[in-house]
N, C-alpha and C positions, 0 to 999 in steps of 0.2 A: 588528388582530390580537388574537382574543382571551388572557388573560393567559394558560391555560391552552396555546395554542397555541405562546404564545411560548415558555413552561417548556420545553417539549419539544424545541421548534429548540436550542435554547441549550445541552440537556445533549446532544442527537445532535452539533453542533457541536462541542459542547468533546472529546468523545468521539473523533470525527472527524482533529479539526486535532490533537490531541494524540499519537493513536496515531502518526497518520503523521508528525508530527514526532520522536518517540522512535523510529520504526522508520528514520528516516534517520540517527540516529544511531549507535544502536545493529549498523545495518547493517553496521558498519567490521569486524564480527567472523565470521569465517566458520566453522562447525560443521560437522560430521557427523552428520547427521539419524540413520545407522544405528546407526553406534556409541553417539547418545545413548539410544536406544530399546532398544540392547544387542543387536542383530544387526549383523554380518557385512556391511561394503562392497560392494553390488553391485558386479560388473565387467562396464557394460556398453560396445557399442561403437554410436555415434551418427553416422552421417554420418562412416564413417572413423575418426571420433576415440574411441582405445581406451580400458580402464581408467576409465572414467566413473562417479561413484557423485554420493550427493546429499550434495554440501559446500554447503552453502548459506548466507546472509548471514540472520545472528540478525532482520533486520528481515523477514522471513518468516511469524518467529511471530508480527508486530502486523499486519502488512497485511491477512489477513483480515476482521478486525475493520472496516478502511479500507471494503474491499469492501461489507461488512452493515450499517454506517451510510448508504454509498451508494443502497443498494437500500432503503433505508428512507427517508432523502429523498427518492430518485424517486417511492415511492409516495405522499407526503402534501404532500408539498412541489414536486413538479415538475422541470423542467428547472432554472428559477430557483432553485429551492433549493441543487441540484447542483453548478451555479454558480459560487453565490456562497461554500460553504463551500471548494470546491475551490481558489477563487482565496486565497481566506482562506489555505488550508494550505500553497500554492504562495508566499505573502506570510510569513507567519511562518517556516516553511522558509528560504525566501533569508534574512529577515532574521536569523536564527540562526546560518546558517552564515559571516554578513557579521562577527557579532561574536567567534565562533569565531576567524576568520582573525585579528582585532585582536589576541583571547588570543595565538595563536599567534604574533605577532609584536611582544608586550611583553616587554622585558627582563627575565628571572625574576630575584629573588632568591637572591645566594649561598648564604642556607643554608637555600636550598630545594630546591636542585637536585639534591645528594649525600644519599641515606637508604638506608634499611636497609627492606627487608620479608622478613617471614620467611628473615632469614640473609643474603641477599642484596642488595649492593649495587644499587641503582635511580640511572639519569641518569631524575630523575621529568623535566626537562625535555623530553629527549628522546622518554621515554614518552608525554607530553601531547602534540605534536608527532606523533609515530606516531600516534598513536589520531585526535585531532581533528581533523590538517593532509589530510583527504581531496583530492583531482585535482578541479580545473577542471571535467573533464570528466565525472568519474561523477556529480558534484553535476548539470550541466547536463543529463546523457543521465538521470539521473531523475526529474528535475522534466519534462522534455519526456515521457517514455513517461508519467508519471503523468498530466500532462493528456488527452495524447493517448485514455491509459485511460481517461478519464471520461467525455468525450466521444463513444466508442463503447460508454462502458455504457447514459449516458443512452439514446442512439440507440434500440440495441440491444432496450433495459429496456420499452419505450414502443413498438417494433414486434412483441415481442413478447406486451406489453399487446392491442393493437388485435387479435392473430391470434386470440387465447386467450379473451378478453375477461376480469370480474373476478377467476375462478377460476385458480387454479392460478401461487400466489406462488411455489410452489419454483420453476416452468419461468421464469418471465421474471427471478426473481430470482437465481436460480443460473444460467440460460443466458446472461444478459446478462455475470456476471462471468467464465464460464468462454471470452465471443469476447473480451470487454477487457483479459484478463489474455493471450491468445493475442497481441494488440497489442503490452501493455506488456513481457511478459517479453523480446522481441525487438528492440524500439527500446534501451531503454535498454542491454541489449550491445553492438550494432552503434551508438550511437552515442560508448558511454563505452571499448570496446575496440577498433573497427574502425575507425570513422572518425579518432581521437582517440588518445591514449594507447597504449597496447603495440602497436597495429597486428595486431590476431590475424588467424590467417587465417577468413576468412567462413564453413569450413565450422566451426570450434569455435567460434564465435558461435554458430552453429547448431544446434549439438549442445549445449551447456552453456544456451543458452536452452529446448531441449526437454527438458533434465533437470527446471529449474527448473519451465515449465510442468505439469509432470506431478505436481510436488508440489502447484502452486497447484489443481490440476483436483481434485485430492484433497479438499484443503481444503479448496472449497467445497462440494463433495458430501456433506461430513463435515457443515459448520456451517452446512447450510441447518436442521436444525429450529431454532436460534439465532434465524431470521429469524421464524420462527412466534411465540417468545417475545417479542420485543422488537414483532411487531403485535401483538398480544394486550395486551401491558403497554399498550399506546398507544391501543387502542380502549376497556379498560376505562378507561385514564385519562381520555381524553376523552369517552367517551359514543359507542355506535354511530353513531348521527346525527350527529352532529360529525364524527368519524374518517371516515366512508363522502363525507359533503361533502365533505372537504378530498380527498381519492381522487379522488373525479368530478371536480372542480375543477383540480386537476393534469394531469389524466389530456387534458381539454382544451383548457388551454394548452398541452398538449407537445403536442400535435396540430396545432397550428397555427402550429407552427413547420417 
């Protein structure tokens, strides 16, 4: 692999394994998309379930990013690329939240645990424990919908390649996130709240996953020119000819799988 090629894996990689690491953490915080944009709670009613609006888990605004490194490996790097950062990020992921659990169950420090922020008393132990001691189960229903998501972007990314042929990055690269994220926003509810944990009933899995989807469809129709910048960066830095080999070279190994 030439050094310049490798430069490029390593910062899409780090870019990669990093965002979606920080977005499962940061996940534990759930917002109001409306009120942060300074409009007015929808109230909508989904499959029954009334009073619906977008509260959604702060790891939202990193996934994205997840998504557009994805579609940028697929195209230079292949299935094998995919892959391997995927398994990477599913690998430091677990191993985070393994040392997480440790934090969460070392003896704090007495006079650490009672302070003061702004005026108010804090149990910081309790706080830590709140925030970081996430369920079994939403750790496990997201690591399963996020691979599961990878694996029908690749698919997806690569049958839409062959339909199109080399034109037209927004369609296989935004079409392919907008069926994977249709996967993942519904796995990881039904398995982190229906199968597991609170037991909801199936149709507000249902409806609160098509909330979520509808934000993700968003966003990626939002932050496909994103994708344009980051090929552009990648062919100037490599050289057309370099960039268009490693394309065609991808393009036939996912082919032949």
């Amino acid at each position: 692999m030439e050094p310049k090629v490798r430069r490029v894996l390593i910062i899409i990689g780090t870019f990669f394994i990093t965002n979606a690491l920080l977005a499962e953490f940061i996940g534990v915080k759930i917002f109001s998309l409306e009120s942060t944009l300074g409009f007015h709670p929808v109230d909508w009613t989904v499959f029954g379930i009334s009073h619906l609006s977008f509260n959604l888990t702060a790891g939202v605004l990193l996934w994205p990013f997840v998504f557009i490194m994805t579609d940028i490996t697929n195209e230079y790097f292949g299935t094998k690329g995919v892959r391997l950062l995927s398994l990477l990020a599913v690998g430091m992921i677990g191993y985070a939240f393994l040392m997480v659990f440790l934090a969460v169950h070392v003896v704090p420090s007495d006079f650490w645990i009672n302070q003061t922020q702004n005026g108010q008393p804090i149990n910081m132990n309790q706080a830590f424990n709140g925030i970081f001691g996430q369920g079994l189960n939403i750790i496990i229903g997201s690591l399963v919908a996020f691979l599961l998501g990878q694996l029908v972007d690749v698919w997806s990314f690569h049958l839409l390649r062959r339909l199109t042929g080399h034109k037209k990055i927004w369609l296989r690269a935004t079409g392919s996130t907008l069926i994977s994220q249709l996967i993942d926003s519904f796995v990881v509810l039904y398995i982190a709240f229906y199968l597991s944990g609170p037991h909801w009933p199936l149709k507000q899995v249902m409806a609160i996953a098509t909330i979520n989807y509808i934000y993700k469809c968003f966003m990626a129709i939002a932050m496909t020119p994103l994708i344009y910048v980051v090929h552009n960066w990648i062919d100037k830095y490599l050289g057309k000819r370099l960039a268009n080999k490693m394309i065609e070279t991808a393009a036939r190994q996912s082919e032949k799988r």
